[in-house]
C-alpha positions in Angstrom: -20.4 7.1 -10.1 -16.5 6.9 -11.0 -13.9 9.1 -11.1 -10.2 9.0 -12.4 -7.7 9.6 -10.1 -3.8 10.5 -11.5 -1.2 10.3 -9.1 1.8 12.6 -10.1 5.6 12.3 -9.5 7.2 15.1 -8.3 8.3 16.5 -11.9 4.5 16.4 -12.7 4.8 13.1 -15.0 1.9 10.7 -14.4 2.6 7.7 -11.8 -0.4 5.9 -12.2 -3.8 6.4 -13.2 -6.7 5.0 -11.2 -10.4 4.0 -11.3 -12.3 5.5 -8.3 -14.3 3.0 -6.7 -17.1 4.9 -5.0 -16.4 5.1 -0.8 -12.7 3.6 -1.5 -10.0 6.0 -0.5 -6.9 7.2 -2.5 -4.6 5.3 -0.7 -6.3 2.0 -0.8 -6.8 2.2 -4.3 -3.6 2.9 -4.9 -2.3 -0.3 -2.7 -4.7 -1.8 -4.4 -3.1 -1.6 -8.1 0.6 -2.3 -6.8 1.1 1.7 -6.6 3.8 2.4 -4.0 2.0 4.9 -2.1 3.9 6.7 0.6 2.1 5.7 3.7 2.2 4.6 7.6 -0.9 3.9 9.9 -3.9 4.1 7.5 -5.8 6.0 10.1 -4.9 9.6 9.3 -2.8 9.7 12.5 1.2 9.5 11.1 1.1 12.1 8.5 2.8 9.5 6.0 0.5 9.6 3.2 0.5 13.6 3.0 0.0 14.2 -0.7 -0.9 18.4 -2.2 -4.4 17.8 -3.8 -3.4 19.4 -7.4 -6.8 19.1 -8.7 -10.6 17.8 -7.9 -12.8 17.4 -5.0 -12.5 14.8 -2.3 -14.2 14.4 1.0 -12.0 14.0 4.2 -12.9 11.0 6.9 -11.7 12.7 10.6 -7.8 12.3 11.3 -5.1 13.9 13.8 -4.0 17.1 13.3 -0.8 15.9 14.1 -1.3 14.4 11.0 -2.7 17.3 9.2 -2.1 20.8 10.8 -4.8 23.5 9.6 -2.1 25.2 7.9 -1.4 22.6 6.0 -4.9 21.7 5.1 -5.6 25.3 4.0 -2.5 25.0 1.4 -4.1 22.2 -0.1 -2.8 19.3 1.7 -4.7 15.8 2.5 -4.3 12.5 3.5 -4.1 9.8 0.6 -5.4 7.4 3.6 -8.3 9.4 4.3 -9.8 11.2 1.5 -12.4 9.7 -0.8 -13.1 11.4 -4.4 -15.8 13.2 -5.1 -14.8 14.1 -8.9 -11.6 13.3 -11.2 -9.1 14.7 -9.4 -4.8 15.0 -9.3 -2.7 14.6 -6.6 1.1 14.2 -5.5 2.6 12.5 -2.4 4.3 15.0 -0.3 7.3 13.2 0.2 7.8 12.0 -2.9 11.4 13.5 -3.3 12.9 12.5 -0.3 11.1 9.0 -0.1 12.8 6.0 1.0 12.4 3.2 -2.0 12.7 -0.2 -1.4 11.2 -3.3 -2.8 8.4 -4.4 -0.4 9.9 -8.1 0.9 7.8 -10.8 3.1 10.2 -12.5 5.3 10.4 -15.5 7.0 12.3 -15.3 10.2 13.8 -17.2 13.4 13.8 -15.9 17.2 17.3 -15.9 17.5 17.3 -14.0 21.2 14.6 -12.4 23.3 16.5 -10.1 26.0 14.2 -8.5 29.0 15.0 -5.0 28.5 12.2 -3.6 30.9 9.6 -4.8 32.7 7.6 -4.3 29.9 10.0 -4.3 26.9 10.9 -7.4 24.8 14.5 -7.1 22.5 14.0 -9.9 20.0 16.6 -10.1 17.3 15.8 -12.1 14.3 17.6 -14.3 11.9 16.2 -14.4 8.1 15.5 -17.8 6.6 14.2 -16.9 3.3 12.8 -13.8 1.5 16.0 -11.4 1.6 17.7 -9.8 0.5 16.0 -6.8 3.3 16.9 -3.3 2.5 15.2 -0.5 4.4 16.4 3.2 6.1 16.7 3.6 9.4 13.9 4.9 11.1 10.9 2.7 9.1 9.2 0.0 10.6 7.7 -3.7 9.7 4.6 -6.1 10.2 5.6 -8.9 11.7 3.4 -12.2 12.2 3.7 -15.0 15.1 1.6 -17.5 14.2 -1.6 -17.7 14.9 -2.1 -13.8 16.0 -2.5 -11.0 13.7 0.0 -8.7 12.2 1.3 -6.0 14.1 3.4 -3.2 13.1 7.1 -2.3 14.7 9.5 -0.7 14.4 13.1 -1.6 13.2 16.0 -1.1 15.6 19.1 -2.1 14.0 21.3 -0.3 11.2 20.3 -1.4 8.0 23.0 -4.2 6.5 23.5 -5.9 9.7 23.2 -9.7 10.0 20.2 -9.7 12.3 16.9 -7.8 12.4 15.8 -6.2 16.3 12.5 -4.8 17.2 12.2 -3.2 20.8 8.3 -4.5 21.7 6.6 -3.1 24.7 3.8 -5.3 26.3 0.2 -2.9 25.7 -2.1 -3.8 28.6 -4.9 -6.3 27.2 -2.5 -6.6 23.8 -3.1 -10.4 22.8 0.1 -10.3 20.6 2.5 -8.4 22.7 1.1 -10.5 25.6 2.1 -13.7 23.5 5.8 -12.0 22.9 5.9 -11.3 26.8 4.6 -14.8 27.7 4.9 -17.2 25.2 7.6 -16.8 22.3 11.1 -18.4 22.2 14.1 -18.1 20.8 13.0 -20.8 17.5 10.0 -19.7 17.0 9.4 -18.5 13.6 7.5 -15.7 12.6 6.8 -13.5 9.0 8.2 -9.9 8.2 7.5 -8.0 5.5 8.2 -4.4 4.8 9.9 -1.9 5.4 7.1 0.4 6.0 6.8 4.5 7.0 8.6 7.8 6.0 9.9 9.4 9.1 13.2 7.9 8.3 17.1 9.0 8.2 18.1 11.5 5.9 21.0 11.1 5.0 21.0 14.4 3.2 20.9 16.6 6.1 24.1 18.7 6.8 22.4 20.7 10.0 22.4 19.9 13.6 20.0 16.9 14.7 17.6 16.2 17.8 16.3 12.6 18.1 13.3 12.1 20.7 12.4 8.9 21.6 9.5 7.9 24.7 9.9 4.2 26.0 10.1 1.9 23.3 10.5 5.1 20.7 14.1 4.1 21.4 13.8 1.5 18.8 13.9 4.1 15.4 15.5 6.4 17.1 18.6 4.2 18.2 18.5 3.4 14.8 18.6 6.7 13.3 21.5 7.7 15.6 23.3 4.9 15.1 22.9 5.2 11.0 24.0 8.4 10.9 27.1 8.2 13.4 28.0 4.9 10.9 27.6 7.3 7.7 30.0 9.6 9.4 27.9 12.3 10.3 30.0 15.1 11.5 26.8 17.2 12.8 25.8 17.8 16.6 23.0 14.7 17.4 21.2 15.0 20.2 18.8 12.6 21.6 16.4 13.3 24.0 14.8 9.8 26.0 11.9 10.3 28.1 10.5 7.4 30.5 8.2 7.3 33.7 10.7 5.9 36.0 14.0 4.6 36.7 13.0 1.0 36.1 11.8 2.1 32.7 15.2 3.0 31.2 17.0 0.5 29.0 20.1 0.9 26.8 22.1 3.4 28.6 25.2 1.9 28.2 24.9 1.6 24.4 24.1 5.4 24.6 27.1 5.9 27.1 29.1 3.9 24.4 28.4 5.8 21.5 28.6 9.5 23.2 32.6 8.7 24.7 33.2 7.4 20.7 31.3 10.2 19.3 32.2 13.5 20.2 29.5 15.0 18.2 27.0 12.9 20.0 25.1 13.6 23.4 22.0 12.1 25.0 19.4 13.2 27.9 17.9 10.9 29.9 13.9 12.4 31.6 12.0 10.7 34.1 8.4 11.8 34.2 6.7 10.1 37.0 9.9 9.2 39.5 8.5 6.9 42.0 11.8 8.4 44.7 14.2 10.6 45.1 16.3 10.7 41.9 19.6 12.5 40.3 18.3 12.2 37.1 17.3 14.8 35.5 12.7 15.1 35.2 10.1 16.5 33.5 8.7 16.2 30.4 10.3 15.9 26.9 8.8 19.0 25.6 10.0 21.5 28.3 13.2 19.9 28.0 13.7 20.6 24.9 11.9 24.2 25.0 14.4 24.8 28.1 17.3 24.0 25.9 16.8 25.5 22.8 16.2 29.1 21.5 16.6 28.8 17.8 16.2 25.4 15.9 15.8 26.9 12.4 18.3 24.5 10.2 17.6 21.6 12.6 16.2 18.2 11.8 14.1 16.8 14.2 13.2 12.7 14.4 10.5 11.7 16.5 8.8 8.4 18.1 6.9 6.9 21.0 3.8 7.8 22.6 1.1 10.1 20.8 0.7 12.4 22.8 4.6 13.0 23.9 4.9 13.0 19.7 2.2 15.4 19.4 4.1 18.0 22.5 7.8 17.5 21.5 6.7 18.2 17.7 5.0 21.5 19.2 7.9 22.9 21.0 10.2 22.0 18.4 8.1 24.3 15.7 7.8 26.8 18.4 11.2 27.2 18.8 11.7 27.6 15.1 11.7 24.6 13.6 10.4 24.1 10.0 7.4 21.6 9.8 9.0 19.8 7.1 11.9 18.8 9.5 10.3 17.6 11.6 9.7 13.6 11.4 7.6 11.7 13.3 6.4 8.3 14.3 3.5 8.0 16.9 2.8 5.0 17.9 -0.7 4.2 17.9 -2.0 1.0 19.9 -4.9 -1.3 17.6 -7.6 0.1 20.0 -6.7 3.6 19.4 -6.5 3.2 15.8 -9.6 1.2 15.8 -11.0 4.6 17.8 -9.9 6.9 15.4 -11.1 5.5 12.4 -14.9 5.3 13.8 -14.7 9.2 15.1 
């Protein structure tokens, strides 16, 4: 049996109008038919595809809560990526009026520079041969392709408009692409982009105080986001919180030092989890830190990326401390495996 499916902009006007293809999901059918569909990981673990569920039945496949809170789901919420129709039904992207829009591009790209930032972290910057112009926001992420290996999402670490594209890629143990990038790429090797992808971007909008959060290579949006909105002229207390294992796991610090002695506005914090010695630095986890503090982040925006589980604590304390859930932006980045895990729960 088939059901319609009308996706609404957010002034209630008709986007598009789809035919439900029976066990097919909202969101693919709306990639499908060229819709552009807010949406991140496909797996019901970002929160990207958050849409209110106007009208209609659908039937949920299992996803995070990070993704979908209970709250959230009792005001009618779902997940475009994993909610199949059971009748016609209506529904509207969540984001919608804060979305960043840009056309979709497939680039082809040169290894301009790989720099060793870690042990376990890759910087490569790119050059663009063909397929640009490439707008995106700071903050959204891309598939890139090395040849013969699949597509892998990451994220975008440079300010939009600058000359070369940079992408912070930490080696996953067993990973056959991010073992290639570790082992095998060069500077000339080409590879294919496209994007931009993912809504827990800049906004540029936001007048209140900021707190950025980044775990290993979570550095990568959030340097971006930083640097985006000390660029746009931000005059708004940023502060960014970066959590690693151990002193050997810290990269960048003097681009941080750089920007908070030219940035009065701007400060950073710099955790160590796991130090293997004695240390100076300050430890602990990202989510106490914060707690410790902070008493009151009502008005704050909060951006978020790295690990899943440190996304899934640091987005806790933030809300408990007062937080609204609709400022708070996050990226968590799932590996392939755990993706692969969630989707057959």
């Amino acid at each position: 049996m088939r059901f319609k499916v009308t996706i609404q902009n957010p002034d209630g006007s008709p986007l598009a109008g789809l035919d439900a293809a029976p066990g097919r999901t909202i969101l693919e059918m709306a990639l499908g038919a060229d819709v552009d569909y807010p949406h991140g990981c496909r797996s019901g673990n970002c929160g990207a595809c958050k849409s209110h569920l106007l009208s209609g039945e659908i039937e949920m496949s299992p996803y995070s809560e990070f993704a979908l809170n209970p709250e959230e789901k009792a005001r009618g919420l779902i997940l475009a990526c994993r909610a199949v129709p059971w009748s016609d039904c209506e529904v509207q992207p969540v984001d919608a009026e804060d979305a960043a829009i840009h056309a979709s591009r497939r680039l082809t790209c040169r290894i301009a520079e790989i720099t060793q930032a870690t042990h376990d972290i890759r910087i490569l910057r790119l050059d663009t041969l063909s397929g640009g112009p490439f707008d995106f926001t700071a903050g959204q992420y891309a598939q890139i392709t090395f040849e013969g290996f699949p597509p892998r999402d990451f994220s975008l670490a440079n300010v939009p408009g600058e000359d070369q594209l940079e992408f912070h890629i930490r080696h996953v143990p067993g990973g056959v692409v991010t073992g290639y990038v570790m082992d095998k790429s060069a500077p000339g090797d080409e590879v294919l982009v496209a994007g931009p992808i993912g809504t827990a971007h800049y906004r540029q909008g936001h007048k209140g105080p900021i707190i950025a959060v980044a775990g290993g290579s979570g550095l990568a949006p959030i340097k971006a986001i930083v640097e985006a909105a000390l660029k746009d002229g931000a005059g708004q207390d940023i502060h960014l919180y970066f959590g690693v294992r151990d002193e050997g796991d810290i990269y960048l610090e003097d681009r941080l030092e750089d920007l908070a002695a030219k940035h009065p506005n701007f400060s950073f914090t710099i955790l160590l989890s796991e130090p293997s010695g004695k240390t100076a630095r300050r430890t602990g986890f990202l989510s106490q830190a914060i707690a410790d503090d902070f008493s009151d982040l009502d008005g704050f925006k909060a951006y978020l990326a790295g690990p899943p589980v440190m996304v899934e604590s640091c987005a806790a304390a933030l809300t408990a401390k007062g937080l609204n859930r609709r400022d708070c932006h996050a990226d968590a980045f799932y590996t392939e495996a755990e993706k692969y895990e969630e989707e057959i729960r």
